[in-house]
MARZADREN-869042 format. One record per residue (C-alpha): residue in three letters; x, y, z. Coordinates in steps of 0.001 Angstrom, whole numbers, padded with zeros to 6 digits, always signed. Each point is the difference from the previous one (the first is absolute). Example, Ala and Ser with C-alpha at 12.3 -4.5 7.8 and 13.67 -1.06 7.14 Angstrom:
2
ALA+012300-004500+007800
SER+001370+003440-000660
//
This chain:
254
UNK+034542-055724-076798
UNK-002889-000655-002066
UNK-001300-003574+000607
UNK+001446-001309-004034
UNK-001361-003715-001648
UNK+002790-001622-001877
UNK-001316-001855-003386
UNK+003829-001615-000894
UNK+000454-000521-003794
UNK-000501-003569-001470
UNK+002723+000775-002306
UNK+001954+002605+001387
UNK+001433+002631-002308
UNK+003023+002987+000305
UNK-003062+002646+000057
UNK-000736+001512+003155
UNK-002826-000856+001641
UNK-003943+001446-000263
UNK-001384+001668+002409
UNK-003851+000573+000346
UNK-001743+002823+001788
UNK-003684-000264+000583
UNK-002373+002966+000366
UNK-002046+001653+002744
UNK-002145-002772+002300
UNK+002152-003008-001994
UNK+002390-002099+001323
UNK+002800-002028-001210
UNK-001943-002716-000103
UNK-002468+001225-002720
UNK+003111-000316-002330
UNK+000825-003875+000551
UNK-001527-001028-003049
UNK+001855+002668-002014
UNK+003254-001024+001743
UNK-000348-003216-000597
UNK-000372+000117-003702
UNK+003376+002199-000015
UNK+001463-001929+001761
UNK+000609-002572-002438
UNK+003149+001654-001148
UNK+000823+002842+002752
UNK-000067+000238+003476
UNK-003070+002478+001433
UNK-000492+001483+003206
UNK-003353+001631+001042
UNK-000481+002338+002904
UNK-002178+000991+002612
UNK-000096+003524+000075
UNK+000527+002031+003140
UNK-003939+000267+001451
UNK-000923-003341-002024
UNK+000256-003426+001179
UNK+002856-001206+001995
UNK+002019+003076-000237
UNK+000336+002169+002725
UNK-002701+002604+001011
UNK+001416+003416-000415
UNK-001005+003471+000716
UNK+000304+001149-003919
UNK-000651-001360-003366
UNK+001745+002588-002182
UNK+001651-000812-003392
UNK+003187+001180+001093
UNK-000287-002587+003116
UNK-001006-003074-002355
UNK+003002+000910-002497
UNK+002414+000122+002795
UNK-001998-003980+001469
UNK+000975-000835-003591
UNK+003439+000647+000088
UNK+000281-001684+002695
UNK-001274-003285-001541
UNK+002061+000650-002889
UNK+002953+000029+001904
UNK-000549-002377+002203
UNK-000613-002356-003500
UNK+002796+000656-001805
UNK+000180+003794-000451
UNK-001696-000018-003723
UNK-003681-000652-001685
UNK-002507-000257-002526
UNK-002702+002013+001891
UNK-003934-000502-000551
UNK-002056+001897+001584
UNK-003955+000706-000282
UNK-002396+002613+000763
UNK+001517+001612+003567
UNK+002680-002499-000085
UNK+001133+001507-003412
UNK+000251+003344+000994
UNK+002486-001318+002676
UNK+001743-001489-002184
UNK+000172+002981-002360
UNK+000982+001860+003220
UNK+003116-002636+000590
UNK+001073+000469-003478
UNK-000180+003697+000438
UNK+002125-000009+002784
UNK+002081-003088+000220
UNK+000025-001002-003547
UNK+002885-002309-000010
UNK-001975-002572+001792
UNK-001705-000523-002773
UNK+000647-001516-003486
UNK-003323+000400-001542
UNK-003735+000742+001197
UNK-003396-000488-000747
UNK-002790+002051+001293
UNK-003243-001451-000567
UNK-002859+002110-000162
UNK+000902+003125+002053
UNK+002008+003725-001116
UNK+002066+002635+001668
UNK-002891+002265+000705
UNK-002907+000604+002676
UNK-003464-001772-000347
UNK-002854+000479+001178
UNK-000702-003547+001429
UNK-000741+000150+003461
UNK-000062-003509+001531
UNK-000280+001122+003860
UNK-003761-001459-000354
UNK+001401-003227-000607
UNK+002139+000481+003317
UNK-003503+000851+001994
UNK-001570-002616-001634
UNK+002427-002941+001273
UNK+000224+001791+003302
UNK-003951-000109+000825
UNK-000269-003712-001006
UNK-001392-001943+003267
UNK+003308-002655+000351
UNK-001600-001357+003650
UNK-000364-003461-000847
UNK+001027-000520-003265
UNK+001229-003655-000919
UNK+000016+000007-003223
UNK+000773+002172-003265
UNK-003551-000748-001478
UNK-001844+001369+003004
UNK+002467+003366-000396
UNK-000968+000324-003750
UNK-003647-000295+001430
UNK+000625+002489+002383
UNK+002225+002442-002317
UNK-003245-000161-002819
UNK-002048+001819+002316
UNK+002148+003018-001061
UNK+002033-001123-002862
UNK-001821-001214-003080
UNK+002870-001143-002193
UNK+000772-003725+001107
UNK+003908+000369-002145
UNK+000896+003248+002383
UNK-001325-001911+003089
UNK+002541-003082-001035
UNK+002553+002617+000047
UNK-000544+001208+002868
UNK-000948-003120+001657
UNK+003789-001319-000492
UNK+001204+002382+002811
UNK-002439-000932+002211
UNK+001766-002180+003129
UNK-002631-002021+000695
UNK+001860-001824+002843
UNK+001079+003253+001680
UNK-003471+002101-000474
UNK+001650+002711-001994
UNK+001180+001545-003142
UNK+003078-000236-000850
UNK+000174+003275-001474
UNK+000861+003492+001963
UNK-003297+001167-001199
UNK+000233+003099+002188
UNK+003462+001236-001560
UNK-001268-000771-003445
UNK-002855+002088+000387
UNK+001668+002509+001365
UNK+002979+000051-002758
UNK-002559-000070-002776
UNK+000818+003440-001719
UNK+003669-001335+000202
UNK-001055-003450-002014
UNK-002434+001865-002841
UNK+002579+002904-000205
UNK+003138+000032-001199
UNK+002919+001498+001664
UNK+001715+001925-002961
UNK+003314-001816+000161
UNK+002326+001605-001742
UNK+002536-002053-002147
UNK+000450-002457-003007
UNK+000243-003698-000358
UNK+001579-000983-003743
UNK-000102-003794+000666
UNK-002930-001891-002332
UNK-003370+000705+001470
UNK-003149-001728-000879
UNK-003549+001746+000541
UNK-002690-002939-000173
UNK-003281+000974+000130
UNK-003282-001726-000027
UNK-002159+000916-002941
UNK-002834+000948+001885
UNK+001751+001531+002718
UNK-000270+004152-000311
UNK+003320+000081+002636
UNK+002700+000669-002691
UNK-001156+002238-002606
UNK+001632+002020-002737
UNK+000238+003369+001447
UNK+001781-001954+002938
UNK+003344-001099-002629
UNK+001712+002800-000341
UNK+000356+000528+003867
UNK+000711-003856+000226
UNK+003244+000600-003001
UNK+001018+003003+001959
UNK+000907-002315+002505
UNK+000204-003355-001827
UNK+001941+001131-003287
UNK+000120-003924-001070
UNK-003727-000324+000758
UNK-002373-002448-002248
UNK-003186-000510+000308
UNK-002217-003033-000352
UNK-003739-001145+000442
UNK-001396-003132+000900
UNK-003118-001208-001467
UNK-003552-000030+001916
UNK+001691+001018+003089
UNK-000768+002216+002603
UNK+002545+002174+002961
UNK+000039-004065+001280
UNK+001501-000741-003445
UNK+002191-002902+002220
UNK-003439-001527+000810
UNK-002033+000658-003144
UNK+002304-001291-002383
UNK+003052-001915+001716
UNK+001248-002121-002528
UNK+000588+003342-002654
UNK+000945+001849+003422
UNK+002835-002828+000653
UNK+001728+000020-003524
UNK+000145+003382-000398
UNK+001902+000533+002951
UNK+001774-002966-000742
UNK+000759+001071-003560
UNK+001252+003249+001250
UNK+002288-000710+002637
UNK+001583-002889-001168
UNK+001030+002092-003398
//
């Protein structure tokens, strides 16, 4: 199974609890912050997925496969949840839904649509891979050594918080990810419908969700709504976490 954090509720309520699902080359741990904050009133659970920090190293990394690591969470936690999921995380979770909707009571996807993109990230992959780990003690001398080929310092954090520096290794399957990367920026044309109370967040600067995309995403999602939050980019969790936070508060605790 998926290697899960548990965030227990402060003050525990009858809602089910919320489970977060991070996106390609994230971790569960990018969403403690996030967790935290919700956890104030509901007990969260974020995941590892499958390829991704402590959870297992498999040969795949279809949709289909992380819906069905999902459900098993789910059920292993209860059987029902809110379910948040971002950027390749959300289209598992829209997958889930899709498929095995009665785990789930209501779901946001933030910043991410039912449809192929054309956002390759396998350079990402051969960038981590060809990063020089012989010797490495520290994370600072890694971000030194990652600039020489990555100029944005906020991706190298990213990135940097899968790096094992104890072990000498990522702790992502880079291989398998680059290898499933038409799987991740496609789309694999589920067919089905979810009626339970969907949320599309977007970032307002992000171009992921756009308007041609909503009439595919209320095909599926007939209950969908869609929302924006302010001076935020596809990281819309990062760029603005305290409107990030109460949204998804707001809308799963209605």
């Amino acid at each position: 199974m998926l290697n899960t954090v548990t965030f227990p509720a402060e003050t525990p309520s009858d809602l089910p609890p919320i489970l977060i699902v991070h996106g390609l080359y994230g971790s569960a741990r990018n969403w403690g912050g996030i967790a935290r904050g919700l956890a104030k009133s509901r007990t969260v659970l974020t995941v590892d997925q499958r390829n991704h920090g402590e959870s297992p190293h498999l040969p795949t990394q279809s949709y289909p496969d992380m819906a069905a690591d999902l459900a098993e969470v789910i059920r292993a936690n209860g059987g029902l949840v809110d379910l948040l999921g971002h950027s390749m995380g959300g289209k598992a979770a829209m997958q889930l839904a899709l498929t095995d909707g009665g785990l789930v009571r209501r779901l946001i996807v933030a910043d991410i649509a039912p449809v192929a993109y054309g956002h390759d990230q396998s350079h990402h992959a051969r960038t981590m891979r060809a990063l020089d780990l012989t010797g490495l003690t520290s994370r600072g001398e890694a971000d030194r050594r990652l600039a020489a080929t990555l100029d944005d310092p906020g991706l190298r954090a990213f990135f940097l918080q899968s790096l094992d520096l104890k072990a000498g290794r990522w702790k992502l399957n880079l291989d398998v990810l680059e290898a499933e990367m038409p799987k991740l920026v496609g789309w694999p044309e589920t067919e089905g419908r979810w009626d339970g109370p969907a949320l599309f967040l977007s970032g307002s600067k992000s171009d992921y969700v756009l308007p041609e995309h909503r009439e595919n995403i209320r095909h599926l999602f007939p209950d969908a709504r869609f929302a924006k939050i302010p001076g935020a980019g596809h990281w819309l969790h990062a760029d603005n976490p305290r409107a990030f936070e109460e949204t998804v508060r707001i809308f799963f605790n209605s």
